[in-house]
N, C-alpha and C positions, 0 to 999 in steps of 0.2 A: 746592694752597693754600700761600700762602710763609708762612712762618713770622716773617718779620720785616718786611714791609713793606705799608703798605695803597694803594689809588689811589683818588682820588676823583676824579670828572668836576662842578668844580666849577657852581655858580649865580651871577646876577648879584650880586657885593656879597658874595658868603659872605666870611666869614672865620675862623669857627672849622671846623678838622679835627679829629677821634677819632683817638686812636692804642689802636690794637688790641694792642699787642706790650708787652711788661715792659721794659726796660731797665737797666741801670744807673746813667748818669749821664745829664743832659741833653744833654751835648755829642753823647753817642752819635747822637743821631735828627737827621739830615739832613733837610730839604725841598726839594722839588725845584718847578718850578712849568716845567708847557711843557719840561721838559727840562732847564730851567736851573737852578743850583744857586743857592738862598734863602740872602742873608745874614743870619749870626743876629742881626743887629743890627736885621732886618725883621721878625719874628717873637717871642714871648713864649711862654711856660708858662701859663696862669692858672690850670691845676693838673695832676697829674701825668697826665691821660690825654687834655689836649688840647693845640694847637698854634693859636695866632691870628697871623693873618696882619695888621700893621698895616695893609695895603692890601689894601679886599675885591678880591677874584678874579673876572677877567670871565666870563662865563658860556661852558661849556664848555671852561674852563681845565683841566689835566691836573693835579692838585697830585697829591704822592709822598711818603710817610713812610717811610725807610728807616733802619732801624737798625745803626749802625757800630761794633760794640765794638772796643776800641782791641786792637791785635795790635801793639802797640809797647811798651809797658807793662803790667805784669803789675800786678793791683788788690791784690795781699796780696804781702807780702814777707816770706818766715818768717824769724824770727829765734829763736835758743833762747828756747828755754821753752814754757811753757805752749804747746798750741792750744785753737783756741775751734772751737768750731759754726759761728758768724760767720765766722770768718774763712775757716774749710776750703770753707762755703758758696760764698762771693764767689768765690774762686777757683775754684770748678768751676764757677759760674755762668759766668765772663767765657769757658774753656774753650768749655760747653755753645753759650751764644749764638755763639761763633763760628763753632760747626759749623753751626748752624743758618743761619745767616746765610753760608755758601760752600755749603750745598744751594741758599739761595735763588737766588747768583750762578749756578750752574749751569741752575735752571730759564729763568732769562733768557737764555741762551745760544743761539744759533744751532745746531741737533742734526740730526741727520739721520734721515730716516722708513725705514719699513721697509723699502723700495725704495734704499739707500742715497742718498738723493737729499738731500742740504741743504734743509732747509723754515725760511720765515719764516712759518709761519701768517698767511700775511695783512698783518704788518706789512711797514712802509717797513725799508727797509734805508739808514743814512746815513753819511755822511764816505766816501764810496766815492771811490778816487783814480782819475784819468784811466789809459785801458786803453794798454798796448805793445803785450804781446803780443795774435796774433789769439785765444786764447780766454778775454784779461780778461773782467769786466764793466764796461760805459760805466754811467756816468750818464745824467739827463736834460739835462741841459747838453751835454754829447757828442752825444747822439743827436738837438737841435735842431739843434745845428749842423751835422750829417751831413745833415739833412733840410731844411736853408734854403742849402747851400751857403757856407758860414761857416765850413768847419773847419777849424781850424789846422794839426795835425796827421792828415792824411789815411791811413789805413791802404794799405797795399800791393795790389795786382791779387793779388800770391803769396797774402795774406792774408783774403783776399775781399773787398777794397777797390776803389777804383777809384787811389788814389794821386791823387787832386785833391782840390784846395781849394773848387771851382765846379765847376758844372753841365754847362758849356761845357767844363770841361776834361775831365772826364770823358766828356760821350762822346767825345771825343776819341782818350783813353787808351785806351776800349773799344772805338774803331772804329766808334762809332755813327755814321752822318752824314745828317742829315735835311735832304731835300732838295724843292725846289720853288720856286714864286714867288709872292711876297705880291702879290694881287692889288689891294690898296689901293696900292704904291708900285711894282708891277712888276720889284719889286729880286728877283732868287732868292738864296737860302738855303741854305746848306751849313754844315757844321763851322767854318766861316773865319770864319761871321760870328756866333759866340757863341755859335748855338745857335738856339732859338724863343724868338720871342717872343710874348704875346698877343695880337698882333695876326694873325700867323702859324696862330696855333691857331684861331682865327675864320675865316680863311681857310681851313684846310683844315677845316672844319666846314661851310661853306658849299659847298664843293665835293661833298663826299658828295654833302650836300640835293639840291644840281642836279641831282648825277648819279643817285641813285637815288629821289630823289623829284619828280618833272619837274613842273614847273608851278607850284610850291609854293604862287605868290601867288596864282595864279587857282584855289584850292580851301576849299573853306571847308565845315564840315560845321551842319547846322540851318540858323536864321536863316530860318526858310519866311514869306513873308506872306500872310497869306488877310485876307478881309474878313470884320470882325467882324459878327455874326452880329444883335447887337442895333443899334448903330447901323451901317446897310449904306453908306451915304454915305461920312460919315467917318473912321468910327474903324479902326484896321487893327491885327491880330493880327498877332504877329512871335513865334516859337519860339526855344528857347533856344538859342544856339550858340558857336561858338570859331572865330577865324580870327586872322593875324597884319593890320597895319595896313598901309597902301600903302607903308610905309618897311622893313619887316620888320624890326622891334626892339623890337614890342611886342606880346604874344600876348595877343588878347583873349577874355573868355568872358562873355557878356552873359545875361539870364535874361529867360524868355518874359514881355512887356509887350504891354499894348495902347495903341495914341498913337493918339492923335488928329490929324487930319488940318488941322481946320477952324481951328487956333489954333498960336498961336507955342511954339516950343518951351518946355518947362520938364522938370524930371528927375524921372522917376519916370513907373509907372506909371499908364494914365487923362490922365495931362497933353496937352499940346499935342506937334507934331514937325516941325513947317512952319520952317524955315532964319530966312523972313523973307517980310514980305508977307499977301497972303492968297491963301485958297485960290481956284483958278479949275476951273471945270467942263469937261467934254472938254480934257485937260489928262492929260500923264503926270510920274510926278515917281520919284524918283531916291530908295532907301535907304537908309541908311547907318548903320553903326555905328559907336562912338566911345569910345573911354576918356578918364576926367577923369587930367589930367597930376598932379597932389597928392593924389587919394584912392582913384584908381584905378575909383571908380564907371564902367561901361559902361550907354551909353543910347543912342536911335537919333532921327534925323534923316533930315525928308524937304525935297529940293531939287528944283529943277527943272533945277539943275546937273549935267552927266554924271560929272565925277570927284571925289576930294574934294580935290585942289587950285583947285579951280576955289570951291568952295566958299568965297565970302567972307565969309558972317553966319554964322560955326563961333560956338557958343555958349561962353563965356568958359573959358578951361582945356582947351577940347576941341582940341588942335590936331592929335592921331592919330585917325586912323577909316580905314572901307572902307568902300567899296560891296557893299549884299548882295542888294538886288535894283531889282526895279521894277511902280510899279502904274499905272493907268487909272485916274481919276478923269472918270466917264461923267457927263452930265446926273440921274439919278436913283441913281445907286448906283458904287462900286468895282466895278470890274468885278478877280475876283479872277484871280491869274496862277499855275500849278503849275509849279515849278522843277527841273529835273532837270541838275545841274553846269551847261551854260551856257545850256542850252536852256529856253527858256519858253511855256507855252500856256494859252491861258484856257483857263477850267474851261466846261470843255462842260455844264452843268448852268445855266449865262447864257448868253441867246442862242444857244444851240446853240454854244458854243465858239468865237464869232466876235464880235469888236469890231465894232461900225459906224464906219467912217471917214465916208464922207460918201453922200450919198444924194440922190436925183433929179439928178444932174447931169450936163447937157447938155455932151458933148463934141465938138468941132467936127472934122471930117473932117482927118487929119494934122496938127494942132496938137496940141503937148506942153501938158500943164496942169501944174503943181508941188501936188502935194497934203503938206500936213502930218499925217506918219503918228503920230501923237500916241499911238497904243496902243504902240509900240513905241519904244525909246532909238534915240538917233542913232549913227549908225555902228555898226550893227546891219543882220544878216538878215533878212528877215521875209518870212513866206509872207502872202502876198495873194491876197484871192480876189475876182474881178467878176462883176458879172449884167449883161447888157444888158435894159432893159424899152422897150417902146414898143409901147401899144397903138393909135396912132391910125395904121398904117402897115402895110397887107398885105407879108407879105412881106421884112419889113426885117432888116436884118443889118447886122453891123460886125464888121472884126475888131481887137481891144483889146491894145495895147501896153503895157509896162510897164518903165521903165529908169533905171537909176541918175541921179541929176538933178546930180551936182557937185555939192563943197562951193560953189560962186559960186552955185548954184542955174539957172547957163546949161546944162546938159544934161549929159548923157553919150557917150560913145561906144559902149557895150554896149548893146545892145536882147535883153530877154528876151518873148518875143514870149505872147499869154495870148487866145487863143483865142476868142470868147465869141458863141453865133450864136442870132439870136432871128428868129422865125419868125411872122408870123401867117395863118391861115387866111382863107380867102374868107369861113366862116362865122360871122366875128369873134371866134371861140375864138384862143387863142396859150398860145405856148410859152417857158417860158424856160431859156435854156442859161449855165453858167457855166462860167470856167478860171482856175486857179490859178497863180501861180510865183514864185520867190523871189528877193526884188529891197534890192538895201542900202539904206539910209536914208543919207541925207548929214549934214552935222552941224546944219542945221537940220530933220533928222528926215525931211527932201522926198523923196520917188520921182517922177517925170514919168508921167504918161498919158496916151495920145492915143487917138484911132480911127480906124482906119483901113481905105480900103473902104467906107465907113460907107454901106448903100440907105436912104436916110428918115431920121429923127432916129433917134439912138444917148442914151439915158437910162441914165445906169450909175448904180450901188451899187456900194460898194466895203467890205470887211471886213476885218479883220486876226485871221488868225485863231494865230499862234506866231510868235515870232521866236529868231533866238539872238544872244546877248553874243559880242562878240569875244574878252572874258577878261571875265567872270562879274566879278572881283575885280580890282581897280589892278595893276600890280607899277611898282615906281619903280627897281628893282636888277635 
């Protein structure tokens, strides 16, 4: 506890402080306020054991009473004769409080702990001068500028410095030399030219990704669609998930919603998610997820568009999204789709796992048909599967082609050939045979089929039962 000086952690507005300590004269008791010394011309007595500040003190201010008996003049000056009480007093008082007042000086001193080690308990340490030697102490003004590359005086390599003023000069000095090529400008990169930049640092960050995370756009984790459960038609169930946008510079994570099919988009869950338009029956449409550019809100979107550049009625602020999957919208219900990375199959639990594409239809003997494979996206896999039926025709058979149709929709070159042999008996019993194989959609979704061989009429059914994405996800980089 010091003997001569008090500290208060003033209030808004105070202005009177307690002085704890005896004094002598008034001059003796300094003020201090933040550090700084009170002129006495700002301050009053308004009796002997307090001190008013004419301006209150903002709240949190440091104020300091410190008592200074004077050590330059002595307060009794003996002369012959008599002495008093009084006077022998004074004088060993002004003595006494000196002592007491260089204890105090000394508890405020910077001391060393048991460990010989110099301790500030905690406090700042100030007026510290810029360092020479290496084992000054820096300031915080030093050590910004050591850490922004701004420093004046740079310490020495002997010293553990690097002896530069900059970044670039340093590794320099240290032999660093970072090398490679920006792939945004194609320019490479060494010691000569600066150093990195942030643009550089982007680029070797994206190179990792590539390298050891392959495919990055076309992966996305959740985002499942299944058909909701109460309304089967329109409404579609979408799981929580996280993927980056077709640009890769915006990571999104959207939370499981139900949209509705049968209405135009609006945000949030239960709303609409139709792009534009309305909805149409045997009809496939297109998923999408999307971040709002100003609030960062994620919502989903269904198009009948394949990417989402293609996408023209993006809802207002939405201009990032992906693709996360794709459904069936059948005559009486969604037909739902289970997703595994790119590969998709209906749920065997509808129709035994199989889309109906199209049904009774009469194919004519080595003529291509163009069928729109509607269960499945365009420029997609898709495994297909035919029946041949025809019961008015002992005997009948055909064997059922299947083949890429071109984007012109004039045909293809590749014939995947599909098996499909139907039989009837004498005793008007019959048989029916199917064959599967897997044939690309073109970009209006068409595969060609014909028959061929055909004995009798040839009556096909046709199904879609899985297909796969070429990339599940856009990539645009």
């Amino acid at each position: 506890m010091a003997f001569a000086r008090d500290v208060y952690t003033a209030t808004g507005g105070q202005t009177d402080f307690t002085i704890s300590f005896p004094y002598q004269e008034q001059e003796d008791v300094r003020v201090f306020q933040n550090g700084a010394l009170v002129d006495t011309a700002d301050y009053t007595f308004p009796n002997a054991t307090t001190v008013r500040l004419d301006t209150g003190a903002t709240a949190s201010d440091t104020i300091v009473l410190q008592r200074y008996t004077s050590q330059d003049t002595r307060t009794v000056d003996f002369t012959a004769g008599p002495l008093t009480e009084s006077d022998l007093d004074n004088s060993a008082i002004q003595s006494f409080y000196m002592a007491q007042e260089a204890l105090d000086s000394v508890g405020l001193n910077l001391t060393k702990d048991a460990g010989e080690r110099w301790d500030a308990e905690g406090e700042r340490i100030v007026n510290v001068g810029s360092p020479v030697d290496g084992t000054d102490a820096v300031t915080k003004d030093y050590a910004d500028a050591l850490a922004t590359g701004t420093l004046g005086s740079p310490i020495s390599i002997a010293n553990g410095g690097t002896a530069a003023t900059t970044a670039a000069a340093a590794l320099t000095n240290l032999g660093a030399v970072p090398v490679g090529t920006n792939p945004a400008t194609g320019v490479s990169y060494d010691n000569s030219t600066s150093g990195l930049t942030a643009t550089d640092a982007q680029a070797a960050i994206d190179e990792i990704v590539d390298e050891f995370v392959p495919n990055t756009n076309a992966t996305s984790y959740g985002f499942y669609t299944t058909r909701n459960a109460v309304d089967t038609v329109n409404d579609v169930d979408i799981s929580a998930g996280q993927c980056w946008d077709t640009t890769r510079t915006v990571f999104m994570q959207g939370s499981a919603m139900t949209k509705r099919l049968d209405d135009t988009w609006a945000a949030g869950t239960g709303n609409g998610m139709l792009d534009t338009g309305t909805v149409a029956f045997d009809e496939g449409y297109h998923i999408y997820v999307m971040i709002n550019d100003n609030d960062g809100t994620v919502d989903y979107l269904a198009s009948l568009e394949g990417t989402w550049s293609a996408v023209s009625s993006k809802p207002p602020n939405y201009t990032k999204g992906q693709i996360i999957g794709y459904i069936t919208r059948g005559s009486s219900e969604i037909i739902p789709v289970e997703w595994s990375g790119s590969y998709a199959e209906y749920d065997a639990a509808v129709n035994g796992g199989y889309k109906t594409i199209f049904s009774d239809s009469t194919i004519a003997d080595r003529t291509y048909v163009n069928y729109d494979i509607f269960a499945a996206p365009a420029d997609s896999v898709t495994s297909l599967t035919f029946r041949v039926i025809d019961a008015s025709t002992a005997n009948a058979s055909a064997r059922i082609y299947a083949r890429y149709a071109g984007d012109a929709g004039g045909g293809g070159t590749t014939v995947n050939e599909i098996l499909a042999f139907h039989q009837i008996g004498g005793g008007g019993t019959f048989q029916e045979t199917s064959g599967s194989a897997l044939v690309r959609t073109n970009s209006n979704r068409e595969v060609q089929v014909a028959a061929l061989d055909a004995s009798g009429s040839a009556i096909l059914h046709g199904y879609c039962r899985s297909f796969w994405l070429k990339d599940r996800l856009e990539a645009t980089s």
